[in-house]
N, C-alpha and C positions, 0 to 999 in steps of 0.2 A: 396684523403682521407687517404691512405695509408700510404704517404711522410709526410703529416700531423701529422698524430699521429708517426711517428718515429722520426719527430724532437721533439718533445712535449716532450719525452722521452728522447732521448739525452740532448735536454735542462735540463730538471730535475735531469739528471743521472751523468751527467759529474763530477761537482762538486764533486759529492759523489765518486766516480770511482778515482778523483783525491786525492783524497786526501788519496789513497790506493797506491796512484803509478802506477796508470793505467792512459791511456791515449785515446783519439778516435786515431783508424785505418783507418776503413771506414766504410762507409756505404753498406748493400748489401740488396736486394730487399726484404729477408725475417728479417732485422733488423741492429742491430751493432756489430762492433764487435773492442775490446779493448784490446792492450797487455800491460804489464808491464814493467817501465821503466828499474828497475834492473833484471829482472829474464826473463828466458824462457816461459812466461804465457801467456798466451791468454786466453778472454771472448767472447761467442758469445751471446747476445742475441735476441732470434727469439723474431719477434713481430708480435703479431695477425697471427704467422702463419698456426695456426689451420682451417683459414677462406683461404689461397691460394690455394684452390684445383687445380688450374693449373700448378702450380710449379712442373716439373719437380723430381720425387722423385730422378732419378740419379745424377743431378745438386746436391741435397740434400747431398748424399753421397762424390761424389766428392768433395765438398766444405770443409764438416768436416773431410775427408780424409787428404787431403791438410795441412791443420791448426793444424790437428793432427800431421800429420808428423816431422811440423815446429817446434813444440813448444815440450817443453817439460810439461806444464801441459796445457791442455785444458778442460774449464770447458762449458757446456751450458746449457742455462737457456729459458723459457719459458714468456711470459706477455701478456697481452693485451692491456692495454695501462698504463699511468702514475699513475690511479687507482693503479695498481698492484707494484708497485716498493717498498712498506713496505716490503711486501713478498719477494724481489727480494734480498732484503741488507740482510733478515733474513737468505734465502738459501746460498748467498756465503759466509755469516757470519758463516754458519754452516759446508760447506763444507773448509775453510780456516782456520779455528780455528786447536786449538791441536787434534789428531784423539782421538775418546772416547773411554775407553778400553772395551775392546773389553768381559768383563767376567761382564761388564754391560748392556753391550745388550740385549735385549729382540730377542730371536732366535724362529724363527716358520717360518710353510711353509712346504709343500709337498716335499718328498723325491722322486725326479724321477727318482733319479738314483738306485731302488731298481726294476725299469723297462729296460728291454732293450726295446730303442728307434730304430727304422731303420732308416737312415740319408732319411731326407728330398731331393727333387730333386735340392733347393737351392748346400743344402750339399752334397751331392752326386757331382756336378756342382763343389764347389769348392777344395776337395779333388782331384777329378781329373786335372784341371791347378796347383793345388799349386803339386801333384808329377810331371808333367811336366817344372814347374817353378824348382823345388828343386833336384826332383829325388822321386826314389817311395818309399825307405827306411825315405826320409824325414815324412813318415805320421807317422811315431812312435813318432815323438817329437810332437804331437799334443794331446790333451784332448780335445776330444766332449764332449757335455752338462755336462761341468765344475760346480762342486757347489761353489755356492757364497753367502756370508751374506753381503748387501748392509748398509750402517750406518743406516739406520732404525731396523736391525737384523733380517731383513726377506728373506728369503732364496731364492737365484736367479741362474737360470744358466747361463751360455756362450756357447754359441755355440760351439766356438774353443776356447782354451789358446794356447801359442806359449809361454812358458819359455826360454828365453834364457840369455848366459851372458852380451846379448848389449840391455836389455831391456825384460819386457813383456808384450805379445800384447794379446787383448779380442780381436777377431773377430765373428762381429754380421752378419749375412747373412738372410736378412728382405725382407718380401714380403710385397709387396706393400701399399696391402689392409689390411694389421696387423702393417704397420709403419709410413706407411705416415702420417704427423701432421692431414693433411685433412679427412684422413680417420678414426684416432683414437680418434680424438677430446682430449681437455684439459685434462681431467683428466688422462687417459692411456697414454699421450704423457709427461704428467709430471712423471708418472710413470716410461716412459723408460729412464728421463734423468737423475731422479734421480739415477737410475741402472747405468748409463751410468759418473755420475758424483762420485758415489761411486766408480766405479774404479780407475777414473783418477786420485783421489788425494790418493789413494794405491800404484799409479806408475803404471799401466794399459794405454797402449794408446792404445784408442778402434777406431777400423776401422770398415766400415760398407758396403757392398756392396747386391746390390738386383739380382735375376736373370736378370733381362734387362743389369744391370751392366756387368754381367759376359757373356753378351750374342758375345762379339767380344773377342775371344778367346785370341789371340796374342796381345791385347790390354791390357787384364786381365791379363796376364803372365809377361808383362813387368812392371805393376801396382807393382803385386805380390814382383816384384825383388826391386822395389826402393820401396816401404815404408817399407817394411820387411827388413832393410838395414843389410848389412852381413849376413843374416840369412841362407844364403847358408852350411857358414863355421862355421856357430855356432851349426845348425843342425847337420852337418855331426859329430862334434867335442861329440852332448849329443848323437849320435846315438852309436858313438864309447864306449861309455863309458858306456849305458845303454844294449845296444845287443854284447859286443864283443865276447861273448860267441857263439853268434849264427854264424853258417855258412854259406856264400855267395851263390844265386842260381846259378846253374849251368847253 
């Protein structure tokens, strides 16, 4: 039934996708997924996958991990069947277009950063591999719960920012039960892609990893090193530049 309704949609969708300069990739079990002919782009869209609560939520990450890293804009989208593809041309229509300036936005939303937050066990979890990955002075080029206005103009955070000169990275660190399609159902998972696709077309490549993720230490650390690419010596280089006043512990 599954196969069904994703060829249904391929069928339907291709045409349109082509005529963008996108092309099919392949197929993967929670949908398709489509790069562009000239550019570093990639599309994913999940189908009906609010309804696989078997899937795997670190498959999940992994996958968008991967395509993230690959590409230089990754966008992902959300449907449930061929019904849904008005909406689908309307979002990438929306996120492709010119970016809307930004002093017409409508801004609102909770200011949490007027709270201090204690890091979650997630976070906590990945501060510690990413100073083992990096070094421990690496934790100063990071920003927890970063403030963000998503093209809606409503106010979001990030977990982590990673600014650097070879790119910058959102990293979202999701539990299970608050991320998984299965678990948040359509509406709050269209929520986080729209968050998630507001970044990427700012130049944000958002990575995503769950406690289960990070639970093979030396798997997570090597993770850390190749998608975070140079970020060894891009960190050391704004540490240099933002602490060099401070003195080294003894």
């Amino acid at each position: 039934m599954e196969n069904s309704i994703i060829n249904d949609v391929k069928k339907e969708i291709s045409p349109f996708l082509d005529n963008l300069n996108y092309q099919y990739h392949e197929t993967r079990e929670t949908g398709l997924i489509y790069t562009h002919r000239l550019q570093s782009s990639c599309l994913k869209i999940d189908i009906n996958i609010c309804q696989l609560s078997h899937y795997p939520y670190i498959s999940y990450t992994s996958v968008q991990n991967e395509l993230v890293h690959h590409y230089d804009l990754f966008l992902r989208f959300s449907i449930k069947s061929v019904n849904d593809l008005e909406r689908f041309k309307k979002e990438l229509e929306f996120f492709t277009s010119p970016e809307p300036e930004p002093d017409k936005l409508k801004r609102y939303g909770v200011n949490r950063q007027e709270q201090a937050i204690d890091p979650t066990l997630p976070e906590a979890t990945f501060e510690e591999y990413f100073a083992q990955a990096f070094g421990e002075k690496s934790l100063y080029a990071l920003t927890r719960e970063a403030e963000y206005y998503d093209y809606d103009g409503k106010r979001r955070y990030i977990d982590y920012v990673l600014k650097t000169t070879n790119g910058d990275y959102a990293i979202e660190l999701n539990g299970e039960q608050f991320h998984h399609p299965a678990a948040i159902k359509e509406k709050r998972y269209a929520s986080q892609l729209f968050k998630q696709n507001s970044l990427a077309v700012e130049g944000y490549k958002v990575f995503r990893w769950s406690q289960r993720g990070m639970a093979d230490s030396e798997k997570f650390i090597q993770e850390l090193k190749f998608f975070l690419v140079n970020s060894h010596f891009l960190i050391a280089r704004l540490i240099l530049n933002r602490y060099a006043h401070l003195k080294p512990f003894n």
